[in-house]
C-alpha positions, 0 to 999 in steps of 0.5 A: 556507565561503561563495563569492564572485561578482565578475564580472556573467557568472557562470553562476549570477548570469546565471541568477538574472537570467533569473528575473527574467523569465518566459522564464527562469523557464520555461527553468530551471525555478526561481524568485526569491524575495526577503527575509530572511524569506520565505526563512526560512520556505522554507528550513523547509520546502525547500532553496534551490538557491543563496542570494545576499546582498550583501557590504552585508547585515546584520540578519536577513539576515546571520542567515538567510545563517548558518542557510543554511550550517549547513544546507550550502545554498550561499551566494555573497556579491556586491558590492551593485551586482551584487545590484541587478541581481538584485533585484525590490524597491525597498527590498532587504534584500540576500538572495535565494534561487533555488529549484525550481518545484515539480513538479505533475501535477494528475492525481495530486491528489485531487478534494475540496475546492477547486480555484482557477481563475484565468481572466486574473488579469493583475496580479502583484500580484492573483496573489500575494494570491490564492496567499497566500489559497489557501494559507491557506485550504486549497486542493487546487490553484491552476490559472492558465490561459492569459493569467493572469501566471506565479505564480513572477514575483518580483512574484508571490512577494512578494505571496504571501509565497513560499507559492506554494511550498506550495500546489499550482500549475498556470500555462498550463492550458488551463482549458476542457480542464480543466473538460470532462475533470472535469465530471463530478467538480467542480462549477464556480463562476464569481465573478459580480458578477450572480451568485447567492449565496454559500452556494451555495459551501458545500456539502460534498459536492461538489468545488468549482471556484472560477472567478475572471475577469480583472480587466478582462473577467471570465470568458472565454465558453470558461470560462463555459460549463463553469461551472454559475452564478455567485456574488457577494458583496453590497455596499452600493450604489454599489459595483459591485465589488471588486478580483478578489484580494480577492473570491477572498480572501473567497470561499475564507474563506466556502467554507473556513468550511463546507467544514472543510478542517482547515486551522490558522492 
């Protein structure tokens, strides 16, 4: 039977509403996502800790909502204007899930394949396109170091179309400490606009660590030091370069191509 929530101080309402917000995130260890058709798609693979709809949801969200109760996933219907509350978007479809971040111990994943560093991705936006791109193209890990934005913000799941539940991720590394404890088993690579070529990536012998900078400064000079050169897509000329999610997305399809990672679309 589904539940209802009425009042705004519901444990579980003030909870999702912390989510909204890094500290939250952090605190519970869960994560917001939103949308009939990203939760689909989660709750094929995992269970939500609970699901909210609105009492004006329909459509796929109200299918969704059922598919949830059959599979004894708790679902609390509220009023829509509490739902608002909750909601990251600015055309809701009414249905959100609050799931688990999931557990990661970067020790326990084999070193092949590639590593994604992200060195100050800043923007919601660049993070969650990059996730989704590294969940499509095979990456072993994501590791988000220090000043990058967290890769479980609402904002952040939209755009990777909650695949950042998919795809090992690691947030608040400290990147250098990692680069120097594996340098001896991946060879990492910085995105460089002055960099060298990209078959440089496309080796397959080697364990990559693809480094992407911030949007604004590049790649930190503590991060840097570790990398063993650089890379760069060529352009035509008088464009100096591409926003930082598209130029991961293009490296890790080039790196995927030679690397055979086994990945299917």
């Amino acid at each position: 039977m589904r539940g209802k929530i009425i009042s705004p101080s519901n444990t579980k309402l003030k909870i999702t509403r912390s989510l909204l917000a890094r500290s939250g995130i952090l605190k519970y260890g869960l994560f917001l996502m939103e949308g009939p058709r990203f939760i689909s798609d989660y709750i094929s693979r995992g269970t939500p800790e609970w699901i909210l709809i609105s009492d004006m949801a329909a459509g796929l969200s109200g299918t969704v909502a059922e598919k949830a109760e059959a599979m004894s996933i708790p679902v609390m219907e509220i009023p829509n204007k509490l739902f608002s509350d909750i909601s990251d978007t600015k055309t809701s479809q009414g249905l959100a899930a609050v799931c688990s971040v999931p557990s990661v111990n970067i020790d326990d994943i084999p070193r092949k394949g590639v590593f994604l560093l992200l060195d100050g991705i800043s923007d919601p936006g660049n993070m969650g396109t990059i996730v989704r791109s590294a969940a499509a193209f095979g990456c072993a890990a994501i590791i988000a170091g220090r000043g990058s934005c967290c890769p479980f913000a609402p904002k952040v799941t939209r755009a990777a179309a909650g695949l950042n539940s998919i795809v090992p991720v690691v947030f608040d590394a400290d990147l250098a400490a990692f680069m120097q404890s594996n340098s001896h088993v991946i060879e990492f690579i910085g995105a460089d606009a002055s960099g060298g070529d990209v078959n440089r990536l496309c080796r397959q012998e080697i364990c990559l660590g693809l480094v992407i900078g911030s949007e604004a400064h590049g790649i930190s000079a503590a991060t840097f030091k570790y990398c063993s050169g650089t890379v760069a897509l060529r352009m035509t000329g008088g464009v100096e370069s591409l926003n930082a999610a598209v130029s991961a997305s293009i490296l890790l399809y080039e790196t995927n191509k030679h690397l055979g990672s086994g990945v299917e679309n």
